[in-house]
C-alpha positions in Angstrom: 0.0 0.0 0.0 2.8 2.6 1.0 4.0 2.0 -2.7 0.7 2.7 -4.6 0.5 5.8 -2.0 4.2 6.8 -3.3 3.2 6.1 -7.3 -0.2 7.9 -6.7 1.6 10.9 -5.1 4.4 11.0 -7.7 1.3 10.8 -10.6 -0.3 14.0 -8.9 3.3 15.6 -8.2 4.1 14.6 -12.0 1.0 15.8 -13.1 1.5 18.9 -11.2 4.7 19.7 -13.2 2.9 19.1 -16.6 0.3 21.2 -15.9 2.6 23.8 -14.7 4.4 24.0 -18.2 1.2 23.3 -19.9 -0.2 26.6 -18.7 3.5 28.4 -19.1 3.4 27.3 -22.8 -0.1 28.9 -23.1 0.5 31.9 -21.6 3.5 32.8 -24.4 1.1 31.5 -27.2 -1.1 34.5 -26.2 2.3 36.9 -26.8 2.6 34.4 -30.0 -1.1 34.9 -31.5 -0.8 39.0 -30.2 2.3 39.4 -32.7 0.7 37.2 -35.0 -2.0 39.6 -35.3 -0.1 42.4 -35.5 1.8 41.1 -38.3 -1.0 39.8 -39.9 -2.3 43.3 -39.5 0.8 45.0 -41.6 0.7 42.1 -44.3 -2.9 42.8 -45.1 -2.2 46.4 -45.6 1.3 45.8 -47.4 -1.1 43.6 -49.5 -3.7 46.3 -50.2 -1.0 48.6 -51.5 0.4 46.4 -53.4 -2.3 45.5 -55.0 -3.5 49.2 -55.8 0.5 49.5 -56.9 -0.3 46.4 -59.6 -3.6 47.9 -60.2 -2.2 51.4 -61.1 0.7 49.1 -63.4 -2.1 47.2 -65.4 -4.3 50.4 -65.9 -1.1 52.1 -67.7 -0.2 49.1 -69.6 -3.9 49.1 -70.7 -3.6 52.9 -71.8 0.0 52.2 -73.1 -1.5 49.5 -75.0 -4.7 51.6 -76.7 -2.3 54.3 -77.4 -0.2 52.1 -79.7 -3.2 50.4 -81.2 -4.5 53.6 -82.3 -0.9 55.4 -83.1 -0.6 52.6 -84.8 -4.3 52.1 -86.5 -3.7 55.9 -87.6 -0.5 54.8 -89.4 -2.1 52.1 -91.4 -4.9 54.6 -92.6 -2.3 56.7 -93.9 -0.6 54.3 -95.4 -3.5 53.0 -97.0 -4.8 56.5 -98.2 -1.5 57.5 -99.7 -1.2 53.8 -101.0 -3.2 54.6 -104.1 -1.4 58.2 -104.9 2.1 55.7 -104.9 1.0 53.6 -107.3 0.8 56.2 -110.3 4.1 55.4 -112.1 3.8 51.6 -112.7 7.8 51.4 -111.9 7.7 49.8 -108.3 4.1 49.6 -107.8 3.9 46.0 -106.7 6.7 47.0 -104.2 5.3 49.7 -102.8 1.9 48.1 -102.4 3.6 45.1 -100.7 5.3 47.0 -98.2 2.3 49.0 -97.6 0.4 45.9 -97.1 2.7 44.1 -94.7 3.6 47.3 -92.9 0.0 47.0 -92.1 -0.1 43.5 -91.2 3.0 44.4 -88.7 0.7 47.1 -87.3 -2.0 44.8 -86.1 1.2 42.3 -85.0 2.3 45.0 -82.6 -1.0 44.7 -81.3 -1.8 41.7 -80.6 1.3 41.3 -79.1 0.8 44.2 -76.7 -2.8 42.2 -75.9 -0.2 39.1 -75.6 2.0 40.7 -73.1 -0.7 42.5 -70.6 -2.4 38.7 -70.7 0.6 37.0 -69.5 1.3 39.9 -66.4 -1.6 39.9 -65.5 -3.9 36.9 -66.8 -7.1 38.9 -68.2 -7.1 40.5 -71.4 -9.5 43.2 -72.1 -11.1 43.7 -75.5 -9.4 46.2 -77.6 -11.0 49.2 -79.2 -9.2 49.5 -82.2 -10.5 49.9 -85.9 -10.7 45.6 -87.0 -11.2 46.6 -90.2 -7.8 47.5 -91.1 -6.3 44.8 -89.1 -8.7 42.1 -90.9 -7.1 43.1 -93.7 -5.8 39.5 -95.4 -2.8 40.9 -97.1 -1.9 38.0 -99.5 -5.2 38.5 -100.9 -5.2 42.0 -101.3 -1.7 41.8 -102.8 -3.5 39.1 -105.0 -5.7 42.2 -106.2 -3.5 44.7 -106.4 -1.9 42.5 -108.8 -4.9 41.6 -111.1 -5.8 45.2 -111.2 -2.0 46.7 -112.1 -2.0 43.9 -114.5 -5.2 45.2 -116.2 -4.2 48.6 -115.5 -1.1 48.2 -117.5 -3.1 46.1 -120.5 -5.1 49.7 -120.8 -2.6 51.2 -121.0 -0.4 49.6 -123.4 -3.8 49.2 -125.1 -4.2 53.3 -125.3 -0.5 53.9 -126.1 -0.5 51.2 -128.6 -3.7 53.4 -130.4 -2.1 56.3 -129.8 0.8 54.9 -131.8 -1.2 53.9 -134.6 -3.0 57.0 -134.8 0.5 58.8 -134.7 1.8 56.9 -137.5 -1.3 57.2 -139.7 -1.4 61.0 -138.9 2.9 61.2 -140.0 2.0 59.1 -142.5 -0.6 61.9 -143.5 1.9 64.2 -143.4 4.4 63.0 -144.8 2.0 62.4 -147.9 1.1 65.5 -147.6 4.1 67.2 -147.6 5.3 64.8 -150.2 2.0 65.9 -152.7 2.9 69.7 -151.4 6.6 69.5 -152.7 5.9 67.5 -155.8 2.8 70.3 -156.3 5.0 73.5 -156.1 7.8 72.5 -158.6 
């Protein structure tokens, strides 16, 4: 009996001691969770400015990007509108309308990659308000056009000079006759 009496006491003594360092490890958890709070506190607003920080970065990527699109939307029209005036002299006209076309299909590139590159910062991608109509251009078939239409262009006008030439010759023919008769007249 003494010896259950000793084990018994030295359960409650142990038990005691636990207990004692139980409640000791508690009490600095409260210190713990306090600072935990505080620095949860700071994170959340760290988080909040950074987030109106990233906000800020995206809404000037966005206006970056519409101000290209339309710099460069305003390029292509011009490039289309003086396209035409180019393409007078016949010398170089395929060249000139193939740089005009793929100068316009880099354009709408530069775009899409701008769209591209705000997607992959910041995984949305808002709709662009550019003119599609340029940029739906399908360049190898208007160059396919371009090149009918100087071809016919050219066959008219070979056609007209060809007429002129003939009228030419029959008018220096008449002349010629004429000046011939004229001489062979006043001797």
């Amino acid at each position: 009996m003494k010896y259950i009496i000793i084990i018994l006491f030295s359960g409650i003594i142990f038990l005691g001691v636990e207990l004692r360092n139980t409640y000791n490890e508690i009490s600095k958890l409260g210190s713990v969770i306090d600072n935990l709070k505080v620095s949860n506190t700071k994170l959340k607003t760290k988080n909040k400015t950074l987030i109106t920080k990233q906000q800020k970065i995206h809404n000037k990527i966005i206006k970056r990007r519409q101000s290209l699109s339309t710099a460069n939307i305003k390029k292509a029209k011009r490039k289309l509108a003086s396209a035409g005036a180019k393409m007078i002299p016949f010398l170089g006209i395929a060249v000139i309308t193939s740089a005009t076309a793929y100068d316009i299909k880099d354009y709408c590139k530069d775009i899409d990659e701008m769209e591209k590159f705000e997607y992959d910062l910041f995984g949305s991608k808002d709709l662009a308000n550019y003119d599609k109509t340029v940029c739906g251009i399908d360049v190898e078939e208007k160059l396919a056009e371009t090149e009918i239409e100087i071809e016919s262009q050219y066959n008219q006008t070979l056609k007209a000079f060809n007429e002129e030439k003939d009228s030419l010759k029959k008018n220096f023919m008449y002349y010629i006759n004429y000046g011939i008769d004229y001489f062979n007249n006043s001797k």
